[in-house]
C-alpha positions as semicolon CSV with decimal commas, in nm:
position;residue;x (nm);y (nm);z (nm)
1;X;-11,431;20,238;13,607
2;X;-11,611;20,155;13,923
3;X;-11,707;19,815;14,024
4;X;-12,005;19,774;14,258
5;X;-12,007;19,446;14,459
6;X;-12,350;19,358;14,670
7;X;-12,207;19,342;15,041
8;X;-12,255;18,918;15,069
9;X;-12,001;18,903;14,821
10;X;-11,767;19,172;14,933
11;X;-11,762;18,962;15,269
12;X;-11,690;18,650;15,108
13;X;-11,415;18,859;14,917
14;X;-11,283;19,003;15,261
15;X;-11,305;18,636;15,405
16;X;-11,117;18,444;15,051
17;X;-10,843;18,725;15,066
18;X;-10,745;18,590;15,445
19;X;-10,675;18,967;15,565
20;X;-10,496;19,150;15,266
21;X;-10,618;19,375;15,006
22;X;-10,954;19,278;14,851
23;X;-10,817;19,483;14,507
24;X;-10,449;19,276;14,585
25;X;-10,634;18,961;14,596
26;X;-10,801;19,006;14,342
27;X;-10,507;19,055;14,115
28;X;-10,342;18,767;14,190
29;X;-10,623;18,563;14,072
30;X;-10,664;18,727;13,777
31;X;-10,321;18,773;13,703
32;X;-10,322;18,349;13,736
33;X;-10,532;18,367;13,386
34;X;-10,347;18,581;13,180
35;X;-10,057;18,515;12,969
36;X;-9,701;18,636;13,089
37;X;-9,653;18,950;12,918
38;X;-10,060;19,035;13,129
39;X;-9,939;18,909;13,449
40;X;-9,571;19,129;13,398
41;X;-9,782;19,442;13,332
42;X;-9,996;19,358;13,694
43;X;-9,694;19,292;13,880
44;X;-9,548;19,594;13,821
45;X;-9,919;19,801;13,864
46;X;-9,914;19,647;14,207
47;X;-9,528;19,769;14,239
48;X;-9,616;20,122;14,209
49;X;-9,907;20,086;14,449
50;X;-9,737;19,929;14,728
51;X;-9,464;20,216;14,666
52;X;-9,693;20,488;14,660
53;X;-9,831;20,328;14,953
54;X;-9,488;20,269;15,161
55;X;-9,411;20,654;15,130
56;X;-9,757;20,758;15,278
57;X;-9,726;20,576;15,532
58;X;-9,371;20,656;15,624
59;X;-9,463;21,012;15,564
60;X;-9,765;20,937;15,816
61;X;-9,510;20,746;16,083
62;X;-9,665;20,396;16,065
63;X;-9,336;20,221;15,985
64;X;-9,475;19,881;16,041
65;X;-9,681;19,955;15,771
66;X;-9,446;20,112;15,533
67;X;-9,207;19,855;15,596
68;X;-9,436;19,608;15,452
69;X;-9,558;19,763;15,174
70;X;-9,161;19,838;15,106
71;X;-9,159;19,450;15,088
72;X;-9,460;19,411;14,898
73;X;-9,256;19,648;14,644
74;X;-9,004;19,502;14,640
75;X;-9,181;19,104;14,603
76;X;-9,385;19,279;14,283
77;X;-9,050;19,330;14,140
78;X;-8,951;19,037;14,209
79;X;-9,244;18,849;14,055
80;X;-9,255;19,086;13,747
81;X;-8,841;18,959;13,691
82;X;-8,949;18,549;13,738
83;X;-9,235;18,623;13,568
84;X;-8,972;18,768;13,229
85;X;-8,762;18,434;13,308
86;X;-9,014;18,174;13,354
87;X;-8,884;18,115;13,756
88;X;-9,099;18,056;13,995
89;X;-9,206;18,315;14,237
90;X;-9,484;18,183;14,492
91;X;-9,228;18,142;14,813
92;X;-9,026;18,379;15,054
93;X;-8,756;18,098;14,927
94;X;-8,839;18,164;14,543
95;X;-8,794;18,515;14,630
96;X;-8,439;18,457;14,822
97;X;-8,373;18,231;14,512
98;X;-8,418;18,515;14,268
99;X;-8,203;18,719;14,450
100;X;-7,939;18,451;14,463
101;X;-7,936;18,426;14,084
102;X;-7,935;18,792;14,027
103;X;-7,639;18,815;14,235
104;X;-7,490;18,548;14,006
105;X;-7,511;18,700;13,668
106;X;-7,421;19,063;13,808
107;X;-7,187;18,980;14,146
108;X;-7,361;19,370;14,240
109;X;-7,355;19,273;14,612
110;X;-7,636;19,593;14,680
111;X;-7,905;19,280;14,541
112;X;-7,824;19,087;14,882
113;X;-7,803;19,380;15,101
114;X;-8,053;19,572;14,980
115;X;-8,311;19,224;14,958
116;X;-8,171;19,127;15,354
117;X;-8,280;19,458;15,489
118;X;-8,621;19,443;15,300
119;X;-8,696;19,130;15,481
120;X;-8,587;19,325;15,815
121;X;-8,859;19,572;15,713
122;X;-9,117;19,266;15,678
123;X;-9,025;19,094;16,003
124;X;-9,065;19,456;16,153
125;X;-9,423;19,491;16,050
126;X;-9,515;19,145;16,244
127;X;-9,310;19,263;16,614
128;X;-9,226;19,617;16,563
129;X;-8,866;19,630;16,684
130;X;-8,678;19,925;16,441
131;X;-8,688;20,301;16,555
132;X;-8,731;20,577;16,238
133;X;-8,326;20,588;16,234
134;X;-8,322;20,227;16,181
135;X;-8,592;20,236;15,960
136;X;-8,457;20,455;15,763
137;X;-8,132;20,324;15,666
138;X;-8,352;20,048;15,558
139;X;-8,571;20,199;15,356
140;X;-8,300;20,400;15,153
141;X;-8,149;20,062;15,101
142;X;-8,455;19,906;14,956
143;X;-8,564;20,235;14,724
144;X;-8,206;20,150;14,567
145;X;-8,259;19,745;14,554
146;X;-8,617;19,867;14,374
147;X;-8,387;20,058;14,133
148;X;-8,170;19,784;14,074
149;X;-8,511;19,516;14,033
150;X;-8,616;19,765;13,788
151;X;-8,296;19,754;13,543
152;X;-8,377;19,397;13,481
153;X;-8,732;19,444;13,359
């Protein structure tokens, strides 16, 4: 299904979102309205996006970019896991938080590696400091964090 939107309100969409996705934005707030299970499901749709996303652009070379959809990956997880345990999950420090209790009930060190270097991938997208060896070793740790998120879903 294809939703046409008259071009005053796609502006005041672009303008709303601040500079992210329209369609991203646009989740959220809907995702505030439904009931857990609902806003699970999105979470994890937006997962597989910003994945799918990270490896074209990596493919492409724009490693800013893929290392902040990586994060954005790895944040959906994150929010889909909260979302399962009632935590909260609106902060960088909710996120660190999550982590932090993960760690706790598993003591699988990879959770605080793996969630350090994904942040390293999102400061990277803001001053572009890593070269593609760097960036690499980075990203293969966060595709096994997202493995990890994904055994607690």
């Amino acid at each position: 299904m294809s939703l046409v939107i008259s071009p005053p309100v796609a502006e005041a969409l672009r303008k709303a979102a601040g500079g992210r996705d329209v369609e991203e934005f646009l989740l959220e707030l809907l995702a505030e309205r439904l009931d857990p299970p609902q806003r699970v499901e999105i979470y994890l749709k937006l997962h597989e996006k910003y994945l799918q996303e990270a490896e074209q652009l990596y493919a492409k070379g724009d490693l800013p970019q893929a290392g902040e959809k990586y994060w954005g990956a790895v944040t959906a997880l994150l929010n889909a896991i909260a979302e399962k345990r009632g935590m909260p999950h609106y902060s960088h420090r909710d996120y660190a938080d999550i982590i932090e209790v993960l760690y706790a009930e598993t003591k699988d060190r990879e959770l605080l590696v793996g969630f350090s270097l994904a942040e390293r991938l999102h400061a990277n997208f803001y001053h572009n400091f890593m070269k593609r060896e760097s960036f690499e070793l980075h990203r293969e740790a966060v595709l096994r964090l997202v493995e990890r998120l994904r055994r607690f879903l």
